[in-house]
Biotite code that builds the C-alpha atoms (Angstrom):
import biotite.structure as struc

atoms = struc.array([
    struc.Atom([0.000, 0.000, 0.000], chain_id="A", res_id=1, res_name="UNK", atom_name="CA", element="C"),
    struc.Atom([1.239, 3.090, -0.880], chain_id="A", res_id=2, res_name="UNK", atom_name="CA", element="C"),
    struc.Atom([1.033, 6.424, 1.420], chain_id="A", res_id=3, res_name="UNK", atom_name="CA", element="C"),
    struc.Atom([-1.362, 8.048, -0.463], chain_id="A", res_id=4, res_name="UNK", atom_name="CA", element="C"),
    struc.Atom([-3.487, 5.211, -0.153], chain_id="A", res_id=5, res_name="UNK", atom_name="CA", element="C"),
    struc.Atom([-3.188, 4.695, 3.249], chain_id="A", res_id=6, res_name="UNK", atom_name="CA", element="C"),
    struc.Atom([-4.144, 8.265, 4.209], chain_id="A", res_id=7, res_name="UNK", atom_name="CA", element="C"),
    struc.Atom([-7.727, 8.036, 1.783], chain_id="A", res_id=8, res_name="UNK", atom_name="CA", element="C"),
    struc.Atom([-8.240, 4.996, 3.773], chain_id="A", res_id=9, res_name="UNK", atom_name="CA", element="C"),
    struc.Atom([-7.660, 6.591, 7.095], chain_id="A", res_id=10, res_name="UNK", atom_name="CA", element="C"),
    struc.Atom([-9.824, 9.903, 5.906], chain_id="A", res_id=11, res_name="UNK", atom_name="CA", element="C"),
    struc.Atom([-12.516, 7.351, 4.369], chain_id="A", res_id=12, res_name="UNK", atom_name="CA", element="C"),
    struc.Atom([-13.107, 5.594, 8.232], chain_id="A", res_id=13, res_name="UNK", atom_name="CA", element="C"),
    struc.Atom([-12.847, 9.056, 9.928], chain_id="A", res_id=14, res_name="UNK", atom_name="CA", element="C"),
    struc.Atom([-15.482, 10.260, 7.726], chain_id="A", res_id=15, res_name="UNK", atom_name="CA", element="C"),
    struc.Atom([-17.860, 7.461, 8.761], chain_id="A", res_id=16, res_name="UNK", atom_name="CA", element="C"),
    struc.Atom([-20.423, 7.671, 10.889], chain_id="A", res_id=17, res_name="UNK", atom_name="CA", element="C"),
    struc.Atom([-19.535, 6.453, 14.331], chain_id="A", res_id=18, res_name="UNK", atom_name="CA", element="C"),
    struc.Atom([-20.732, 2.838, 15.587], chain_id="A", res_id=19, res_name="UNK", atom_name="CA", element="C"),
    struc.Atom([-22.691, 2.439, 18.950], chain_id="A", res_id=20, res_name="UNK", atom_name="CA", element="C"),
    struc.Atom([-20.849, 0.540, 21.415], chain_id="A", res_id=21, res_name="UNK", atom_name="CA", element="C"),
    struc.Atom([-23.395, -2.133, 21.495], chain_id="A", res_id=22, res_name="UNK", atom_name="CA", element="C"),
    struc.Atom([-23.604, -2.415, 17.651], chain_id="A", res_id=23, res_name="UNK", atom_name="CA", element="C"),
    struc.Atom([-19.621, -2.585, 17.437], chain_id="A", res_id=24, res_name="UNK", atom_name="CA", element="C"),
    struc.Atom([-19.688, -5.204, 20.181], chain_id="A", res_id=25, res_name="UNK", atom_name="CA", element="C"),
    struc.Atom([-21.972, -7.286, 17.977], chain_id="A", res_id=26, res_name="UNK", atom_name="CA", element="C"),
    struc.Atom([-20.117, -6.902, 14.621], chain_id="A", res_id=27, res_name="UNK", atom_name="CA", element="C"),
    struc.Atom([-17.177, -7.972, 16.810], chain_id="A", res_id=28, res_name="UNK", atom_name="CA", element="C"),
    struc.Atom([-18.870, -10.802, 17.706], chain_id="A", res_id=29, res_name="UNK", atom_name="CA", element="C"),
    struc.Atom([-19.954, -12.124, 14.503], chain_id="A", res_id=30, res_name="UNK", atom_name="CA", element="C"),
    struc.Atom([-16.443, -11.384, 12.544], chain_id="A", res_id=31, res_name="UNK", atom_name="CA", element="C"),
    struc.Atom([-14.558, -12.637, 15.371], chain_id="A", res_id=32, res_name="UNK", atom_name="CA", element="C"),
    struc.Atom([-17.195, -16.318, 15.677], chain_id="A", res_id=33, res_name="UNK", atom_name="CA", element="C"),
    struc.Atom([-17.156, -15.599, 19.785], chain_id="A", res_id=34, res_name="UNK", atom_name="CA", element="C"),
    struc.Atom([-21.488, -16.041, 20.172], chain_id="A", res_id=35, res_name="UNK", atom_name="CA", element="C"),
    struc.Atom([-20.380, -17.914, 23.182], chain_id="A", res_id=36, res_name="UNK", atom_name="CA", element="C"),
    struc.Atom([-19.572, -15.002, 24.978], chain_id="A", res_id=37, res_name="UNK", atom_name="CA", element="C"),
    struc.Atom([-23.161, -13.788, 24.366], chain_id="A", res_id=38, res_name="UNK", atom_name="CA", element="C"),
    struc.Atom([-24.700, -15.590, 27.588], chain_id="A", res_id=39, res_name="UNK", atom_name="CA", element="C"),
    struc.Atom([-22.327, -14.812, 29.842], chain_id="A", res_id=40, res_name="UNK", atom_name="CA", element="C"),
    struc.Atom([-22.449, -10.905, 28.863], chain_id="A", res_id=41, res_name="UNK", atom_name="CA", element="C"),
    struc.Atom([-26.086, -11.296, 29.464], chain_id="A", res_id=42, res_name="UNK", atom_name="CA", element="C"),
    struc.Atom([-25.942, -13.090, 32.846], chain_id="A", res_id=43, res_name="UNK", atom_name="CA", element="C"),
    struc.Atom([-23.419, -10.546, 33.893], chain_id="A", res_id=44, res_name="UNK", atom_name="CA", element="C"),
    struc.Atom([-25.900, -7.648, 33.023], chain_id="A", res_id=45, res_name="UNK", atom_name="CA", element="C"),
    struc.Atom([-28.636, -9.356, 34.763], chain_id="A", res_id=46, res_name="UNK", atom_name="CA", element="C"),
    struc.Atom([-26.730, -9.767, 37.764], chain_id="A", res_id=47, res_name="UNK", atom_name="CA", element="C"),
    struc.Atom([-25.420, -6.345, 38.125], chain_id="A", res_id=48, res_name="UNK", atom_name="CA", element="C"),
    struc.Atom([-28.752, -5.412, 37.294], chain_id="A", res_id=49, res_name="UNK", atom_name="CA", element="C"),
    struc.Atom([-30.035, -7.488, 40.686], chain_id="A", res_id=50, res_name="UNK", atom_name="CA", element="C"),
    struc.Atom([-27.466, -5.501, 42.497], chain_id="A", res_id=51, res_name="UNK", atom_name="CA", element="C"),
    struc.Atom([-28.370, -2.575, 41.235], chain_id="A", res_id=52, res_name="UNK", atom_name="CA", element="C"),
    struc.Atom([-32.201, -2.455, 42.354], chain_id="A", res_id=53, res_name="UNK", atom_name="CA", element="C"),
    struc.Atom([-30.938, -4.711, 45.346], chain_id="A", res_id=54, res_name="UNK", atom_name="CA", element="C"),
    struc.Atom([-29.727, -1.587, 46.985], chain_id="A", res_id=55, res_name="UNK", atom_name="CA", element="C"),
    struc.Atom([-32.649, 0.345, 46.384], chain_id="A", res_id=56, res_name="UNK", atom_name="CA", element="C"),
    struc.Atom([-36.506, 0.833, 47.540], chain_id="A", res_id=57, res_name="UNK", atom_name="CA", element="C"),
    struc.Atom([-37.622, -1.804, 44.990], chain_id="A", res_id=58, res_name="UNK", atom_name="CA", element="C"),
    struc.Atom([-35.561, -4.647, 47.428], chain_id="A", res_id=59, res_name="UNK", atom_name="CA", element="C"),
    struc.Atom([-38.767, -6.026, 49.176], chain_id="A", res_id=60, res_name="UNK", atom_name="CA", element="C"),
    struc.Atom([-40.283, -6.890, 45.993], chain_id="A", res_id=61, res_name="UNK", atom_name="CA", element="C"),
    struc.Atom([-37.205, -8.776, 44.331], chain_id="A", res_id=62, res_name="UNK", atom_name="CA", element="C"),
    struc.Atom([-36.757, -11.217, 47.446], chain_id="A", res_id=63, res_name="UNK", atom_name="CA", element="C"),
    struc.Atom([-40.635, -12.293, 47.164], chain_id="A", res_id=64, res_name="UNK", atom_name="CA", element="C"),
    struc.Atom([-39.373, -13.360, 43.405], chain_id="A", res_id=65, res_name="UNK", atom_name="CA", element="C"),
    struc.Atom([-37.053, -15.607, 44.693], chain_id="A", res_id=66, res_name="UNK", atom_name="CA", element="C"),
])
């Protein structure tokens, strides 16, 4: 690759518009074959999420789910 090339290609990606984080995460995902990771990123969520309302005024109403 020549210079000149390399600096349209580097002007042609900063002229993009910007991914999200989760939409770059996903793309990732796909390219890279790693669906695995999928459920775990989910259960992680889901618990932080617990810990998250678990701290607040919402509490009484989780532990009657479980």
């Amino acid at each position: 690759m020549t210079e000149e090339s390399k600096a349209s290609e580097f002007e042609h990606h900063a002229r993009q518009k910007r991914q999200s984080f989760v939409s770059e995460f996903l793309h990732f995902l796909g390219e890279n074959k790693k669906w695995w990771m999928l459920p775990m990123l989910v259960v992680l969520l889901l618990l932080g999420l617990v810990l998250i309302v678990g701290g607040s005024g919402v509490a009484p109403f989780i532990y009657t789910l479980f």
